[in-house]
C-alpha beads as a LAMMPS data file, in Angstrom:
LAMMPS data file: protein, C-alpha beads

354 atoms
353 bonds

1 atom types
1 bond types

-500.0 500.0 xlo xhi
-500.0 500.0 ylo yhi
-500.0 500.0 zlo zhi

Masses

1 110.0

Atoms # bond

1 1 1 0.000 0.000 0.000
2 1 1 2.707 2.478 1.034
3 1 1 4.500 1.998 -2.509
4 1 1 0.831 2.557 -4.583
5 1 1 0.722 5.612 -2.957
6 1 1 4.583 7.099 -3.242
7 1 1 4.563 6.005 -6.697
8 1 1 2.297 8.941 -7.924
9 1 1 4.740 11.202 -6.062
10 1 1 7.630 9.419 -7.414
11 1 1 6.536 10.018 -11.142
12 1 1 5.721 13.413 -10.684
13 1 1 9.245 14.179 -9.378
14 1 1 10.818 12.370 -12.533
15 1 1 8.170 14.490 -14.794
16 1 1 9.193 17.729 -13.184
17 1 1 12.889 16.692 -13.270
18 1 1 12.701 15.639 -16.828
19 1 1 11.387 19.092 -17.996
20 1 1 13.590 21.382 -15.869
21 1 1 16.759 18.927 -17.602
22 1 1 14.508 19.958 -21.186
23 1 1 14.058 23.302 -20.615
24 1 1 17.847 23.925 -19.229
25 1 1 19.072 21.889 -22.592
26 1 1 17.248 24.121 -24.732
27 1 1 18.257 27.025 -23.227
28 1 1 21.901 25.756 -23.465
29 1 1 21.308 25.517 -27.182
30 1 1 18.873 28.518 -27.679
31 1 1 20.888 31.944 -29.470
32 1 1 21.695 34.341 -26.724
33 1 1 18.801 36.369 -25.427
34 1 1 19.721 39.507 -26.600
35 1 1 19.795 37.935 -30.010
36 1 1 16.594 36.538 -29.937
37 1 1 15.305 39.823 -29.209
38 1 1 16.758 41.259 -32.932
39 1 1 14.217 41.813 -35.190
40 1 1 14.056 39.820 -38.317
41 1 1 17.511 40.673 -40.835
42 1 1 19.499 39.049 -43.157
43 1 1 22.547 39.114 -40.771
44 1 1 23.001 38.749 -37.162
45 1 1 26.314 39.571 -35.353
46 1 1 26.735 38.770 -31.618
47 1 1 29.366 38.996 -29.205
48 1 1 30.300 38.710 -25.164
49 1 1 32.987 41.213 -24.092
50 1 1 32.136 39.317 -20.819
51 1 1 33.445 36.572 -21.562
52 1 1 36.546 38.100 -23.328
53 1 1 37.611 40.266 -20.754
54 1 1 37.021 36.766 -18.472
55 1 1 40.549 36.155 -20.265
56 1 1 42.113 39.298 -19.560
57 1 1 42.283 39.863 -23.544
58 1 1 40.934 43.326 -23.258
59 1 1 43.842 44.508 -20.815
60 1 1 46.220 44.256 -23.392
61 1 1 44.062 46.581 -25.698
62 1 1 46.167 49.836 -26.347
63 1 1 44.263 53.071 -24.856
64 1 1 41.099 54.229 -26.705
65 1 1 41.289 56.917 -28.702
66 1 1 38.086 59.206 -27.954
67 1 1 36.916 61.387 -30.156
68 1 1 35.045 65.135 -29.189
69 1 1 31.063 63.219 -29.722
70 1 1 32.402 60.544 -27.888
71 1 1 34.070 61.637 -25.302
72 1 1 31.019 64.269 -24.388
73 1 1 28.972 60.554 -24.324
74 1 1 30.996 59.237 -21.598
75 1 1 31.261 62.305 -19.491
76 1 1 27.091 62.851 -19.345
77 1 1 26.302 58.935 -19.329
78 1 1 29.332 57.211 -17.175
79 1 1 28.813 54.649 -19.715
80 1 1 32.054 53.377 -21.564
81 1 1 32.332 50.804 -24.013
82 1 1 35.173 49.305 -24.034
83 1 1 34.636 48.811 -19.988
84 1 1 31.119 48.675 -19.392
85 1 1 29.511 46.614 -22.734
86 1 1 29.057 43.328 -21.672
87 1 1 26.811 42.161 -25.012
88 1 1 25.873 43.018 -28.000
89 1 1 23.904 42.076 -30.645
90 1 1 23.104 43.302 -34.388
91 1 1 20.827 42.730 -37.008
92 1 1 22.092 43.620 -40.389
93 1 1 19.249 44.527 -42.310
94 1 1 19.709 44.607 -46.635
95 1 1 18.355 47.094 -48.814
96 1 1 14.617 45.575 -50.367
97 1 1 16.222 45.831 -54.037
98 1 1 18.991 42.841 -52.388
99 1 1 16.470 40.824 -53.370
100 1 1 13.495 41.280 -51.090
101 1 1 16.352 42.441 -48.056
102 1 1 14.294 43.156 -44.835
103 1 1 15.947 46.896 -45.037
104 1 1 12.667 48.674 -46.860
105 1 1 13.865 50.989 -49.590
106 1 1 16.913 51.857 -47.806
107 1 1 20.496 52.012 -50.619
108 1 1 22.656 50.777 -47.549
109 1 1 22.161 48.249 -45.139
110 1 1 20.637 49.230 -41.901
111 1 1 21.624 47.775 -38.719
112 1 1 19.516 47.357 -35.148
113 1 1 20.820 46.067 -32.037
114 1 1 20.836 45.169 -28.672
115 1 1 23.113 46.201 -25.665
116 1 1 23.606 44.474 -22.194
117 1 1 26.247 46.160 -19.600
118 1 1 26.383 48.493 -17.070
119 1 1 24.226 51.491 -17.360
120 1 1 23.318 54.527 -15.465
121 1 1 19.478 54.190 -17.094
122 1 1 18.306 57.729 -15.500
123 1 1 21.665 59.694 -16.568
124 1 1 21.346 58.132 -20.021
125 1 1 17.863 58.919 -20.535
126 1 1 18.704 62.431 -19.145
127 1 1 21.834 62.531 -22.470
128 1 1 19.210 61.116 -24.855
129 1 1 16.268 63.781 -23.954
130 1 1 18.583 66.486 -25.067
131 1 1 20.071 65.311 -27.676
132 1 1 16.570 63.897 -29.245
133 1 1 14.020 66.109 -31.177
134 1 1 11.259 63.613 -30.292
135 1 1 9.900 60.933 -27.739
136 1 1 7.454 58.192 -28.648
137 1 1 5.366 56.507 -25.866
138 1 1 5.146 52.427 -26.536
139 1 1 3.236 50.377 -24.136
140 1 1 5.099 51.981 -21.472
141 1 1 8.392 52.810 -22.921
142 1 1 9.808 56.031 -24.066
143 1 1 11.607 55.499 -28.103
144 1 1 13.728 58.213 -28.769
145 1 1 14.390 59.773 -32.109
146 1 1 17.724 61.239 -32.462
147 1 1 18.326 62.295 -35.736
148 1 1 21.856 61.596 -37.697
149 1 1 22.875 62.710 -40.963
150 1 1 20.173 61.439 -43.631
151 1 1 18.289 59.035 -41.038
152 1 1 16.752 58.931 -37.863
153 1 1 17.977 56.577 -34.679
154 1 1 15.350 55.344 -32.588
155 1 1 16.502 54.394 -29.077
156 1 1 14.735 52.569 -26.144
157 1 1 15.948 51.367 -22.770
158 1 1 14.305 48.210 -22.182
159 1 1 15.826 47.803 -18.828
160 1 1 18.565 48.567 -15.877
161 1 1 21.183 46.984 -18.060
162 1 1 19.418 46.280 -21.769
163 1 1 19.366 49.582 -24.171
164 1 1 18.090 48.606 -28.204
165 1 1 18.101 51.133 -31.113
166 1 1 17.558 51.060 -34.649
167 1 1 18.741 52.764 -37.832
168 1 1 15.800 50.938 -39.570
169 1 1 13.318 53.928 -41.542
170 1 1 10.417 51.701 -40.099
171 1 1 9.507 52.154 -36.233
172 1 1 7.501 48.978 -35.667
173 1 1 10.962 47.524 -36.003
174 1 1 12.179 48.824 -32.373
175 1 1 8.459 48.119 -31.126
176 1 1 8.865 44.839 -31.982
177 1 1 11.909 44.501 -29.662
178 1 1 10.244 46.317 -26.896
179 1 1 7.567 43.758 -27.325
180 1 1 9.609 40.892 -27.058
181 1 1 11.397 41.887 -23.862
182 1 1 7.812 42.029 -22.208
183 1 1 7.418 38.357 -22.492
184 1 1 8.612 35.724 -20.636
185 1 1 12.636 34.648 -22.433
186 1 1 11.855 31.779 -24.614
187 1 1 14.629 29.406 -26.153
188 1 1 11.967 28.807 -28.874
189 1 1 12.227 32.694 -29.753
190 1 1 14.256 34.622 -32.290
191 1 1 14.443 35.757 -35.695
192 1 1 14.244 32.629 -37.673
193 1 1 17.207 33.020 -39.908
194 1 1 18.926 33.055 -36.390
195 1 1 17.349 30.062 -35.049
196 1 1 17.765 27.517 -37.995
197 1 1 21.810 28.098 -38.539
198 1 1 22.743 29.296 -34.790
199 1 1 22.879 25.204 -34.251
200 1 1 26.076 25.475 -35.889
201 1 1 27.880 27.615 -33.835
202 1 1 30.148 25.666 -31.711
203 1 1 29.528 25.999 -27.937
204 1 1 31.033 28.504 -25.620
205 1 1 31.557 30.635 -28.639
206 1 1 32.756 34.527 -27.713
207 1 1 31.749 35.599 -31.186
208 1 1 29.638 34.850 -33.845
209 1 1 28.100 36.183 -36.844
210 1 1 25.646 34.526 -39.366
211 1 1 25.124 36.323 -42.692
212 1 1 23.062 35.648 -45.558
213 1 1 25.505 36.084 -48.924
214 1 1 24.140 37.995 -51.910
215 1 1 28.083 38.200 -54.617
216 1 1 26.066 40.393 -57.033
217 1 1 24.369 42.852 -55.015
218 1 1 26.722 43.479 -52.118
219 1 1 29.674 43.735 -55.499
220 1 1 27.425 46.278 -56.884
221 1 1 27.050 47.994 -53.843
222 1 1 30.749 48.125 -52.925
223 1 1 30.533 46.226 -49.556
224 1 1 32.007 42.655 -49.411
225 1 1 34.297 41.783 -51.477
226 1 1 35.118 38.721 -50.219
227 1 1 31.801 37.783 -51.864
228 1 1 34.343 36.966 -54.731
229 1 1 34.367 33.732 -53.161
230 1 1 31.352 33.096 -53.781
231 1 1 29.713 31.974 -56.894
232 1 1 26.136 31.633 -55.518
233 1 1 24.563 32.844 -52.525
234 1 1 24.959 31.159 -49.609
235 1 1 24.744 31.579 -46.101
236 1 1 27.592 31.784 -43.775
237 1 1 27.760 30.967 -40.423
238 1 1 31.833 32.631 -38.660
239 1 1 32.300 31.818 -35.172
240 1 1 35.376 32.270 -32.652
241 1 1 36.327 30.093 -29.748
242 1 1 38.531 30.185 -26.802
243 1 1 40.274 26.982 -25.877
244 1 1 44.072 27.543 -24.670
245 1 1 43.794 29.305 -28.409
246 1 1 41.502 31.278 -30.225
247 1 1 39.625 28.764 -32.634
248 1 1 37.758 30.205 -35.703
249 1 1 35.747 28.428 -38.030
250 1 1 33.901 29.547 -41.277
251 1 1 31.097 27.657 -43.193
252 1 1 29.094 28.288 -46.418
253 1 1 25.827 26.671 -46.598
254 1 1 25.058 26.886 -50.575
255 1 1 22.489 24.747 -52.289
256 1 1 24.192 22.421 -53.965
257 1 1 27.550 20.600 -53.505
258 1 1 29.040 21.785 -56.728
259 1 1 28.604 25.217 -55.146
260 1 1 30.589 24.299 -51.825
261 1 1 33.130 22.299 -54.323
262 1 1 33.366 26.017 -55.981
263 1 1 34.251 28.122 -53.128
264 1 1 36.741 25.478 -51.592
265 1 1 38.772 25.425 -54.723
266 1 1 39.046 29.334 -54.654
267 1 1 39.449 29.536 -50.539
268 1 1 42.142 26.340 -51.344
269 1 1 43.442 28.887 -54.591
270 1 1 44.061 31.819 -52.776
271 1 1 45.758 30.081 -49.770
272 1 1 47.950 28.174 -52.023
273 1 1 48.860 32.177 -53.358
274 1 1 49.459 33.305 -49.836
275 1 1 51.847 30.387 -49.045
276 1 1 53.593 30.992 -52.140
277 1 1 54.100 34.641 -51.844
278 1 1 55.312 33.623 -48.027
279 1 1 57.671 31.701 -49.377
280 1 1 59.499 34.023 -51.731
281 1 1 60.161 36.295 -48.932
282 1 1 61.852 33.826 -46.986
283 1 1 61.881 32.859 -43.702
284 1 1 64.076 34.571 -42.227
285 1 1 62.738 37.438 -39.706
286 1 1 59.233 35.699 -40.249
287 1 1 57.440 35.558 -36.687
288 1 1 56.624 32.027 -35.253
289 1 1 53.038 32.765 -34.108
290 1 1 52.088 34.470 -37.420
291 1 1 53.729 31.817 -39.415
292 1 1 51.942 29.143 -36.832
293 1 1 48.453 30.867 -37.470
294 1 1 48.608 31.182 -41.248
295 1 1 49.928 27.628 -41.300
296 1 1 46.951 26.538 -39.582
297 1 1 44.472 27.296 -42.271
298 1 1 42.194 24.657 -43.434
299 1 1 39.641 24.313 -45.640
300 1 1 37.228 21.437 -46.874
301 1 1 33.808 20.754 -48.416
302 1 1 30.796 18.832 -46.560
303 1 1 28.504 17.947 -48.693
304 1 1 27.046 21.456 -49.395
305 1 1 29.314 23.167 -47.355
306 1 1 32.543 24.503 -47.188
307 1 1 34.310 24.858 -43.839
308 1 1 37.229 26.996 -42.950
309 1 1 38.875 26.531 -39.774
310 1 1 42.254 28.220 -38.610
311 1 1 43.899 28.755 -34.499
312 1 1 45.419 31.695 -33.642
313 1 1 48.035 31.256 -30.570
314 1 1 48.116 32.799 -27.716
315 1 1 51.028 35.088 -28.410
316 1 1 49.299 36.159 -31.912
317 1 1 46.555 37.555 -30.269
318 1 1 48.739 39.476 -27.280
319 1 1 51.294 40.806 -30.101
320 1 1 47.768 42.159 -32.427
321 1 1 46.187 43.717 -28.960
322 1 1 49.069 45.203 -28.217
323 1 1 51.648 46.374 -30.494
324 1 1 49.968 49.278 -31.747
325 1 1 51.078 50.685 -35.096
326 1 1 54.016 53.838 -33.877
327 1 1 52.887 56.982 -34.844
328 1 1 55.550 58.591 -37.194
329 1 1 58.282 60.568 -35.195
330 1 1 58.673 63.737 -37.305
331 1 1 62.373 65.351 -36.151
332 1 1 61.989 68.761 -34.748
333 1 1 63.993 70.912 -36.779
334 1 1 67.463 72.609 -35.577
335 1 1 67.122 75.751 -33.241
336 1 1 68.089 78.536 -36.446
337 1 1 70.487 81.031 -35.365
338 1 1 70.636 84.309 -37.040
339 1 1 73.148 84.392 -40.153
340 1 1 76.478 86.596 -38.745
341 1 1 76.990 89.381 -41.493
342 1 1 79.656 88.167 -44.175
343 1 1 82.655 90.087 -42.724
344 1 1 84.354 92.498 -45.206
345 1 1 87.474 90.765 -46.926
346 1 1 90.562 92.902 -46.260
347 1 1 91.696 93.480 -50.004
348 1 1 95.834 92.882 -50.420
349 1 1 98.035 96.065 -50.873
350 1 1 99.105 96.149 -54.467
351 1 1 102.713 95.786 -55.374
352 1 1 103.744 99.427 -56.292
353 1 1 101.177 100.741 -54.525
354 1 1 102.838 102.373 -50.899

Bonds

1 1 1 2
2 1 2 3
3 1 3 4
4 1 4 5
5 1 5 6
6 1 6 7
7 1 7 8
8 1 8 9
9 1 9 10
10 1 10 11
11 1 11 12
12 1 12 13
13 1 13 14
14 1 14 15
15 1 15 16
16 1 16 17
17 1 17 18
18 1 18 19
19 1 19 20
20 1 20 21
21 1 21 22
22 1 22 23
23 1 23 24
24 1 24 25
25 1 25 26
26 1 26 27
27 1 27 28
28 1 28 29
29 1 29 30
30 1 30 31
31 1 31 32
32 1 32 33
33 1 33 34
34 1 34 35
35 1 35 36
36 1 36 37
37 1 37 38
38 1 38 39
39 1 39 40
40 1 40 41
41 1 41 42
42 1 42 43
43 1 43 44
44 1 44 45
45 1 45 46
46 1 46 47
47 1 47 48
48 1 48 49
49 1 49 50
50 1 50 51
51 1 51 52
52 1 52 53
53 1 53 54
54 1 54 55
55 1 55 56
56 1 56 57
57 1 57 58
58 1 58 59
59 1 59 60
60 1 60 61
61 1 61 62
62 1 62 63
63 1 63 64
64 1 64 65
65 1 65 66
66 1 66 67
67 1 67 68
68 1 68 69
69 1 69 70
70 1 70 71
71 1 71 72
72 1 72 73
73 1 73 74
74 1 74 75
75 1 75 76
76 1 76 77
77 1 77 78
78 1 78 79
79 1 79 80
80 1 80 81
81 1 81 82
82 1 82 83
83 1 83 84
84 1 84 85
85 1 85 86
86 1 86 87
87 1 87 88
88 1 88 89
89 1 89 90
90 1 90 91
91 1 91 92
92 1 92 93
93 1 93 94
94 1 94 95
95 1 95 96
96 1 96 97
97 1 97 98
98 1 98 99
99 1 99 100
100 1 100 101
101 1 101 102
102 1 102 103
103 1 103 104
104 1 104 105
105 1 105 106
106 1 106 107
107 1 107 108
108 1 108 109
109 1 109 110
110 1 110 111
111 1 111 112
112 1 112 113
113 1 113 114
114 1 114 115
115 1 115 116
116 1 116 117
117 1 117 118
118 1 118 119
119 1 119 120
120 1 120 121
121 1 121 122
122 1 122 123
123 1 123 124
124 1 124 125
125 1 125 126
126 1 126 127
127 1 127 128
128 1 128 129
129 1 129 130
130 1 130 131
131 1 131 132
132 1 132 133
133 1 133 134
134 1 134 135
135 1 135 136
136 1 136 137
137 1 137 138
138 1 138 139
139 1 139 140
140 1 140 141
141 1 141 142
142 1 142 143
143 1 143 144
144 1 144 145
145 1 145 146
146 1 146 147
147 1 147 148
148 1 148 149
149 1 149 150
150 1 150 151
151 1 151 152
152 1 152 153
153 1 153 154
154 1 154 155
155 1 155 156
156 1 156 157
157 1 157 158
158 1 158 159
159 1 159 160
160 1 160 161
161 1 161 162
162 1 162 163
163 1 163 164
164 1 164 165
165 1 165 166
166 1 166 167
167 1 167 168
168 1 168 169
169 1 169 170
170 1 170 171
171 1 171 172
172 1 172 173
173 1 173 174
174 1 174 175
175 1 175 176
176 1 176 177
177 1 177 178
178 1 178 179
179 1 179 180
180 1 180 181
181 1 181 182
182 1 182 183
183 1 183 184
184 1 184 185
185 1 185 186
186 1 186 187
187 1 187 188
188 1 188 189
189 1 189 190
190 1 190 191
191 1 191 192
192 1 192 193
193 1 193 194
194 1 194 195
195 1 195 196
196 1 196 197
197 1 197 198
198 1 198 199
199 1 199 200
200 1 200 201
201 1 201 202
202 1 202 203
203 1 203 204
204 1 204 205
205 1 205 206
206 1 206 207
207 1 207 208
208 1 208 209
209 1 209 210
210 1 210 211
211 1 211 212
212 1 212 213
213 1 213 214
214 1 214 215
215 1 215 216
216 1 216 217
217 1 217 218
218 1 218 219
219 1 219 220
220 1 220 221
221 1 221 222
222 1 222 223
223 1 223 224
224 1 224 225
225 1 225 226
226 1 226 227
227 1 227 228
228 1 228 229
229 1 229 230
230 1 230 231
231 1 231 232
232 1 232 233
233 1 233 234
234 1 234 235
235 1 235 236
236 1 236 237
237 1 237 238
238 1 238 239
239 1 239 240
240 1 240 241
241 1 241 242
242 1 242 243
243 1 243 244
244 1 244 245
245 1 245 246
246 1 246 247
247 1 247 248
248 1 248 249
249 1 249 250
250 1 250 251
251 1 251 252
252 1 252 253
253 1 253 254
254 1 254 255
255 1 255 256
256 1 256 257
257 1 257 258
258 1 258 259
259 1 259 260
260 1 260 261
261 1 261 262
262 1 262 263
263 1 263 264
264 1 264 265
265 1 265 266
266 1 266 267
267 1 267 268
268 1 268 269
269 1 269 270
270 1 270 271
271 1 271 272
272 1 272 273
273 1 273 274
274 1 274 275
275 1 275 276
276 1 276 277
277 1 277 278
278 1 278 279
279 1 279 280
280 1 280 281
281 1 281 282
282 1 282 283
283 1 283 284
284 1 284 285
285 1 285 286
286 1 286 287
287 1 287 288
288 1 288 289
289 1 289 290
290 1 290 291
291 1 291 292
292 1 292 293
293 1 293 294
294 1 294 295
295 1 295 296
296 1 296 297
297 1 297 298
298 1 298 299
299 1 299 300
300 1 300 301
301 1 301 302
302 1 302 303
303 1 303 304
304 1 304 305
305 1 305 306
306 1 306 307
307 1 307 308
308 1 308 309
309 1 309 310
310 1 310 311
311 1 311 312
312 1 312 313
313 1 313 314
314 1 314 315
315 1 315 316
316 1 316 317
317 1 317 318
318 1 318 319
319 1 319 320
320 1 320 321
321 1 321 322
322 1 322 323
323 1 323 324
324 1 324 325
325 1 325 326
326 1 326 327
327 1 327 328
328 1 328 329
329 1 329 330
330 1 330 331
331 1 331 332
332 1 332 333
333 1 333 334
334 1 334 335
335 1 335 336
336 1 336 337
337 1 337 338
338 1 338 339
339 1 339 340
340 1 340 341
341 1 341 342
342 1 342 343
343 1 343 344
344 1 344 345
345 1 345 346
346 1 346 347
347 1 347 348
348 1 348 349
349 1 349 350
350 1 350 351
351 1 351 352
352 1 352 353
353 1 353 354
């Protein structure tokens, strides 16, 4: 009798178990959340500065350079970048005539994103009051419209630490993020672009971006042209990893497996040109960790996918963070001293002459 009646108990502990172990796994695998609140695009970029400062890679970072707009940021807001950004997120939005690009009639691509860090949210709002010449009210939140050269930036803070803005001509775009981060964080959420290909970042990635690839318009448009790669358009998923070495991968989903066979002969091509080039020079004076990080280039195909992969060392990364380019030394000039007068010369007595 005792074990009828614990066994209802007992199954309703496994059930509840079961789903908290589904839910975390989902969540493990789910984009991050300030992704999944992005609007629709045909690009997302994402990265934690958390988790790169976590290994101290940001202390090597030569001082920032702050320009006057800038610099007049930081001083009303507290809020620095490079110290206080812990996330953030685009959406990379293509003009409509990209072939049907999310962007509206825009001639550039538009981006919107999402910000996580540490934020003063009442001295912002106090910097982006003046510097708006509008406020929207949206269920609650105030959108502000600061205007910038030909467009208009629409800014909301969705939270003590979450800010989102948008270059996008269409405001239901940043209303759409405000009404995301009202509901409850789902792992199911997201733009869908995101969702379907963010599977194939590896975990515990610091950066990733995934990018749909038009060669034709963005070679038009003069953006991209690494889109010479590409004979089709594809979608490419770039992510970087830190494991005792910065790990970077690269794939091309295309639709067919002639297309990935394309772009691996060219990637293979222009590698093969690198090496060569490398070569010629020689090696002497040729640093270890470069030659270790271009030697570590690889690419293959997948079926319909090409795959680049490549590890930069440690001491790569320090000597890039680090060694700034030197700013030219220009020699200051001599001290000029005034020219003495040219003395008379004392002419010589002539013979004859007394």
């Amino acid at each position: 009798m005792r074990i009828r009646r614990s066994l209802p108990l007992v199954v309703a502990i496994l059930v509840i178990a079961a789903a908290v172990a589904l839910i975390v796994t989902l969540r493990k695998h789910a984009p991050p959340e300030a992704a999944r609140l992005l609007p629709g695009a045909d690009g997302f970029l994402y990265v934690n500065l958390k988790w790169i400062r976590t290994f101290n890679a940001t202390g090597q970072l030569p001082p920032v350079s702050r320009e006057a707009d800038y610099q007049k940021f930081v001083e009303e807001t507290g809020f620095q970048f490079e110290r206080d950004l812990d996330e953030a997120a685009f959406a990379v939005h293509y003009p409509q005539s990209w072939g049907n690009g999310t962007g509206g009639s825009t001639r550039e691509p538009r981006l919107s994103a999402v910000f996580v860090g540490r934020i003063d949210s009442g001295k912002l709002t106090g910097y982006l009051k003046r510097i708006s010449n509008s406020v929207d009210n949206y269920r609650g939140f105030d959108i502000y419209n600061v205007p910038q050269e030909s467009s208009t930036v629409r800014v909301a803070v969705l939270s003590y630490n979450t800010v989102a803005l948008s270059y996008h001509p269409d405001s239901n775009v940043i209303r759409g993020v405000i009404d995301r981060s009202r509901k409850l964080a789902s792992p199911f959420g997201g733009p869908s672009l995101l969702r379907h290909y963010y599977k194939h970042v590896p975990l515990a990635s610091l950066a990733f971006a995934i990018l749909r690839v038009k060669p034709t318009e963005m070679l038009s448009s003069g953006v991209g042209a690494w889109t010479l790669l590409f004979p089709k358009p594809a979608v490419a998923v770039i992510s970087a990893r830190y494991l005792r070495a910065l790990h970077l991968r690269a794939e091309a989903f295309t639709d067919s497996d002639s297309d990935a066979q394309a772009i691996t002969e060219k990637v293979s091509a222009f590698l093969s040109v690198f090496h060569a080039a490398e070569g010629s020079v020689g090696t002497q004076g040729t640093d270890a960790d470069v030659r270790a990080f271009f030697d570590s280039f690889k690419v293959e195909r997948a079926g319909d996918r090409a795959v680049l992969t490549a590890t930069v060392p440690p001491g790569f990364v320090k000597k890039v963070l680090s060694e700034a380019p030197p700013e030219p030394v220009v020699p200051n000039p001599p001290p000029t001293s005034p020219v003495p007068p040219k003395q008379p010369t004392a002419r010589k007595p002539q013979r004859g002459t007394p």
